[in-house]
C-alpha positions as CSV (number, residue, x, y, z in Angstrom):
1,X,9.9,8.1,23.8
2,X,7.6,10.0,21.1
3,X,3.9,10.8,20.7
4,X,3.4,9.9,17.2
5,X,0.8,10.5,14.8
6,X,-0.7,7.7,12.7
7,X,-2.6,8.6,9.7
8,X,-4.9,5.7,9.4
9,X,-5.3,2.5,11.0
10,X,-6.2,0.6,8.3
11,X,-4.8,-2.8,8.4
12,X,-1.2,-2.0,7.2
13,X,-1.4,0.8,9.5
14,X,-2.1,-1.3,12.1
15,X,0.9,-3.3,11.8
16,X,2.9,0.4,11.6
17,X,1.1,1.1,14.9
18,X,1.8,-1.8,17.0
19,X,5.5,-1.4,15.9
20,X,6.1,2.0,17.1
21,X,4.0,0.9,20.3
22,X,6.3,-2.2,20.8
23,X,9.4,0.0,21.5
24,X,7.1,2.3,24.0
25,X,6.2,5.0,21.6
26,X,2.5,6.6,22.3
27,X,0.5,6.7,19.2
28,X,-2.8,9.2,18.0
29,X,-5.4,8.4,15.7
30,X,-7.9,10.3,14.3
31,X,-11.2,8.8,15.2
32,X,-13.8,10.9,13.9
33,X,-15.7,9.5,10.8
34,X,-13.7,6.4,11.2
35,X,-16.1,2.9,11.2
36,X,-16.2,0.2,13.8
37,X,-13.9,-1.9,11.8
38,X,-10.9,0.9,12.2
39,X,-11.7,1.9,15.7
40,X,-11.4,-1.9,16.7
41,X,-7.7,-2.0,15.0
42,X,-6.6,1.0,16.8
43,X,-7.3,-0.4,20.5
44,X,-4.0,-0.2,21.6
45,X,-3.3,3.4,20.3
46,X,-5.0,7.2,21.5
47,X,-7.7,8.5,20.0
48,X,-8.0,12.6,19.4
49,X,-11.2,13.7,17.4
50,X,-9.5,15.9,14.5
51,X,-6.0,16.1,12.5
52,X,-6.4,19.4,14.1
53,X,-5.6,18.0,17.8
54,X,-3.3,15.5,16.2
55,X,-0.8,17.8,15.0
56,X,-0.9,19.7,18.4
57,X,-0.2,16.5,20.0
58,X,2.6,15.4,18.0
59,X,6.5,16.1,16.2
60,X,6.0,12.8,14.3
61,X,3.6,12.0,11.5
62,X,3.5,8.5,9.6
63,X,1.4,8.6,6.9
64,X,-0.5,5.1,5.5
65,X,-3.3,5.2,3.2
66,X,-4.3,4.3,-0.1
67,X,-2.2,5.8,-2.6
68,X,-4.8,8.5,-4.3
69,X,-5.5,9.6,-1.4
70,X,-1.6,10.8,-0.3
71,X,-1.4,14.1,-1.4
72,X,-4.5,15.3,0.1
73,X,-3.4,13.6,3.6
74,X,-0.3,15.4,3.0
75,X,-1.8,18.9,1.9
76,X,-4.6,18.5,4.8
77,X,-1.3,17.6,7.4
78,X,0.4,20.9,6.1
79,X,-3.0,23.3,6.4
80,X,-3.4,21.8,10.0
81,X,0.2,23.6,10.6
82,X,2.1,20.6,11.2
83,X,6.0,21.1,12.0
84,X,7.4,17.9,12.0
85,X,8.9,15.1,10.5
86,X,6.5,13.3,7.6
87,X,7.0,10.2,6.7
88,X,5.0,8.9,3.7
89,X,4.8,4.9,3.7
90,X,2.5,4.9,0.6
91,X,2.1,2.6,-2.4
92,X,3.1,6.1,-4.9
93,X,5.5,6.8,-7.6
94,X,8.7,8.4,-6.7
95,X,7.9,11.4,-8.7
96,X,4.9,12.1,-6.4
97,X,6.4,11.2,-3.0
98,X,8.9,14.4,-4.3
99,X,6.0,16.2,-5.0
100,X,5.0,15.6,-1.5
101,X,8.2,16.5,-0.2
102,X,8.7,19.9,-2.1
103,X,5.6,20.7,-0.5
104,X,6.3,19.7,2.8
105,X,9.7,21.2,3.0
106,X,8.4,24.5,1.7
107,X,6.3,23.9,4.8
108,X,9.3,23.7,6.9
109,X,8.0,20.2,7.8
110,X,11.6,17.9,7.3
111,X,9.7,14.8,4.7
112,X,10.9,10.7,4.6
113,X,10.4,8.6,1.7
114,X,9.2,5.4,2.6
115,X,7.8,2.3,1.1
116,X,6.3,-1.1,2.7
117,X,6.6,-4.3,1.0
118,X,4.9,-7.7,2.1
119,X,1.5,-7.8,4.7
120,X,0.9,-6.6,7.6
121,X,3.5,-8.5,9.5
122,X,2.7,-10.5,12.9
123,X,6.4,-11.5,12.9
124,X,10.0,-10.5,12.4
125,X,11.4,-11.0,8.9
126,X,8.3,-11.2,6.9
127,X,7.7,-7.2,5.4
128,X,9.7,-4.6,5.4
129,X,9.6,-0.7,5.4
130,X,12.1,0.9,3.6
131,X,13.5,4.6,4.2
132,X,15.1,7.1,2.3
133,X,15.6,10.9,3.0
134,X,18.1,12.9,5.0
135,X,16.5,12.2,8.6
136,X,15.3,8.3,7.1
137,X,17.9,6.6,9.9
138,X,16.3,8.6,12.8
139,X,13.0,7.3,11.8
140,X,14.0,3.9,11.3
141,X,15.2,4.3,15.2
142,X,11.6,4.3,16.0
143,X,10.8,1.0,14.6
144,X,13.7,-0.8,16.4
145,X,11.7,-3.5,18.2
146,X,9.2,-5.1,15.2
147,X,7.7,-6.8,13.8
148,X,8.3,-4.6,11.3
149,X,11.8,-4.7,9.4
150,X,13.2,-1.3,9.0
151,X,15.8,-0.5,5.7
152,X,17.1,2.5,5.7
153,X,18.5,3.2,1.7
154,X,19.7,6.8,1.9
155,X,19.4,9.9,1.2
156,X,17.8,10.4,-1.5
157,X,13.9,11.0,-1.7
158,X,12.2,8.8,-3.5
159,X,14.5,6.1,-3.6
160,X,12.2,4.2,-1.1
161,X,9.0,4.6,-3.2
162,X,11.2,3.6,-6.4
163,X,11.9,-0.2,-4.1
164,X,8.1,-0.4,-3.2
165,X,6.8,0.3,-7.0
166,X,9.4,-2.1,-8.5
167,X,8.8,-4.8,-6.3
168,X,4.8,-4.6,-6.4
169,X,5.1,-4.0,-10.2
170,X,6.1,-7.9,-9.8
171,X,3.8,-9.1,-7.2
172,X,0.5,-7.1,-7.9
173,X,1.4,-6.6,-11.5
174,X,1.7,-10.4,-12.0
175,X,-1.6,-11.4,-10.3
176,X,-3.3,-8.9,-13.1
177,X,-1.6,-10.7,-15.8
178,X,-2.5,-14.0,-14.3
179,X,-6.3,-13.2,-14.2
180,X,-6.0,-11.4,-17.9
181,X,-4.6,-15.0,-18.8
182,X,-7.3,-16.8,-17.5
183,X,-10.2,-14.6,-18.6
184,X,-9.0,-15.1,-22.0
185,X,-8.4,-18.8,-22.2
186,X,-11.8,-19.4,-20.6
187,X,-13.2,-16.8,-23.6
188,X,-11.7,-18.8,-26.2
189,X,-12.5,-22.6,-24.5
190,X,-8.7,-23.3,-23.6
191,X,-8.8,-22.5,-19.5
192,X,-9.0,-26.3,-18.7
193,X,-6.5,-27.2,-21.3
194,X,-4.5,-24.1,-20.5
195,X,-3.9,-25.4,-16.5
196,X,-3.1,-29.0,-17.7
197,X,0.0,-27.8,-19.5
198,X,0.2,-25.6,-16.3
199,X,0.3,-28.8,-14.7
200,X,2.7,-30.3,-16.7
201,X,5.5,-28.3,-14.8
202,X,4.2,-27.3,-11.5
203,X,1.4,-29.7,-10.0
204,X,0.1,-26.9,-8.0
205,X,-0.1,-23.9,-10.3
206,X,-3.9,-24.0,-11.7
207,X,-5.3,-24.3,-8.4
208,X,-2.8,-21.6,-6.7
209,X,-3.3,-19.9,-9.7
210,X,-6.9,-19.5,-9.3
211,X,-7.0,-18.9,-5.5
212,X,-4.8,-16.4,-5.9
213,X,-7.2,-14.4,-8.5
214,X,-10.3,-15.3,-6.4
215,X,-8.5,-13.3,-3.2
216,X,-6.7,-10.8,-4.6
217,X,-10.2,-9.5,-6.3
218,X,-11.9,-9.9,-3.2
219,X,-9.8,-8.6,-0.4
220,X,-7.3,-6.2,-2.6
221,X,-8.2,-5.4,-6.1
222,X,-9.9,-2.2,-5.1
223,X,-6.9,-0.6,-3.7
224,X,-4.2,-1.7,-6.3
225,X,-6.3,0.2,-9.0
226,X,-4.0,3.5,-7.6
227,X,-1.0,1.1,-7.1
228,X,-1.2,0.1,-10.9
229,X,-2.0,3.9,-11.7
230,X,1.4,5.0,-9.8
231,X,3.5,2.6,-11.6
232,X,2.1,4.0,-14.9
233,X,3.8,7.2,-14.4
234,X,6.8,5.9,-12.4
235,X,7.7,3.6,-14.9
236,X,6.8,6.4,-18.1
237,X,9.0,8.7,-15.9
238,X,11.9,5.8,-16.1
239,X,11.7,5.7,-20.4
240,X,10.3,2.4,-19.5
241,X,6.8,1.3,-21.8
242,X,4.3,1.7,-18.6
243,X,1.4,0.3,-20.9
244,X,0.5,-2.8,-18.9
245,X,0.3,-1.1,-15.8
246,X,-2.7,0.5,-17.7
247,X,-4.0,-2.3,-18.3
248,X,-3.9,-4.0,-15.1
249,X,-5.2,-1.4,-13.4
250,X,-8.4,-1.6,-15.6
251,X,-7.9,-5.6,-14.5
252,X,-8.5,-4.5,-10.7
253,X,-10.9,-1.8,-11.6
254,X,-13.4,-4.4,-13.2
255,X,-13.0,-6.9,-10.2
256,X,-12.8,-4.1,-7.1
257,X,-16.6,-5.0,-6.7
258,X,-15.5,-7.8,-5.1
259,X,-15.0,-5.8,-2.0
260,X,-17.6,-5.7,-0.6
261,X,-19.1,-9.2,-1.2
262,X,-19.6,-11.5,1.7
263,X,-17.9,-14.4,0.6
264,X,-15.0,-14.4,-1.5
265,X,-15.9,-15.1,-5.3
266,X,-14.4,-18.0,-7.1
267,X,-12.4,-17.7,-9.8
268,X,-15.0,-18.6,-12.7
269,X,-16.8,-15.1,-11.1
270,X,-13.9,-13.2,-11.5
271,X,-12.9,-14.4,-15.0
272,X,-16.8,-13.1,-15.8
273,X,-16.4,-10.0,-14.4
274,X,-13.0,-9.2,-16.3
275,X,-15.2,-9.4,-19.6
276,X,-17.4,-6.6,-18.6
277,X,-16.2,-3.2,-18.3
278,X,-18.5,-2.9,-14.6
């Protein structure tokens, strides 16, 4: 079995964790300047006080953070002296998980691709993690026992990132539109009209609809401000028009405030906030 690094134990990380663990893989976390919050998630995994000690510690790295912050994980894994196998599982574009790679490999650290879709999973067959890059199938060995799927592409790097952008483009990127909608039909005095034609084909959809904008501004919106940003430039970089990635990025932007509230906001509140540029 490996000692593996885990860079950070947020709550998708988490999931990464306990998968690696399952199979009987030791796993190292950086604890210092890390809140309560993460230290309680990473229970069942070794803490070491600096990325310094990490890299000692391990020939592994998997990388899972928010997706501005990936190249400086990266850079600060490479000045630590890593020598390795990397595997970015960030929400970035395919041109900037290449980026990463060049880097890495002119590091003589050997990079995978890699992209989650779906939550942090609790059970087989419900989000997957998908590979690409020459040594993608040995990582993917490491995840054997779940709940994590594993989906090795190929070679290619990047490939995985292109899955994980194209498929949250639909997900993320549709729950933006959705609140855009609503924020304008309540501006012009339509929103209750507006959900009873909803109604008129799916019984459900206004009050999904609007559960669905309440949550994702409360629990998510802060952190899908750098997923929309990505797809701006990995669609642009595709000769496909990235403009309402732009635009529901600024969606997230004026509801990430939502974070830190202690109740999650309804979706009147959100509407409200989507006409002020906060």
């Amino acid at each position: 079995m490996n000692t593996i690094g885990l860079l950070h134990p947020g709550a998708m990380g988490q999931a990464v964790g306990r998968t690696l663990v399952n199979v009987g893989h030791r796993v190292l976390w950086v604890s210092d300047g890390r809140s309560a919050e993460t230290r309680q998630r990473a229970e069942s995994f070794t803490a070491v006080p600096s990325l310094s000690d990490l890299v000692e510690q391990v020939n592994i790295i998997v990388c899972v953070c928010p997706p501005h912050a990936a190249e400086d994980v990266a850079e600060a894994v490479i000045g630590a002296g890593f020598a390795g196998v990397y595997l970015d599982a960030n929400a970035i574009s395919p041109q900037k998980s290449r980026r990463i790679g060049e880097k890495m490999t002119a590091a003589a650290v050997d990079y995978v691709d890699g992209g989650i879709v779906g939550l942090p999973p609790t059970q087989r067959g419900t989000s997957w993690l998908h590979l690409s890059g020459p040594r993608a199938a040995e990582i993917a060995a490491l995840f054997a026992a779940g709940p994590l799927e594993v989906n090795v592409l190929d070679k290619q790097i990047g490939r995985a990132s292109a899955l994980k952008m194209c498929f949250a483009a639909n997900t993320k990127g549709t729950t933006a539109l959705l609140s855009a909608i609503l924020g304008a039909a309540a501006e012009m005095g339509v929103q209750e009209a507006l959900e009873e034609q909803w109604a008129q084909y799916d019984p459900e959809f206004p009050e999904k609809t609007r559960e669905r904008v309440a949550r994702n501004a409360h629990q998510k919106a802060w952190r899908f401000v750098g997923e929309m940003e990505e797809m701006v430039e990995t669609f642009g970089s595709a000769g496909i028009p990235n403009g309402f990635f732009s635009a529901a990025a600024d969606v997230y932007r004026r509801t990430a405030h939502f974070k830190n509230a202690p109740d999650q906001p309804d979706a009147a509140e959100v509407i409200e906030a989507l006409k002020n540029d906060q």
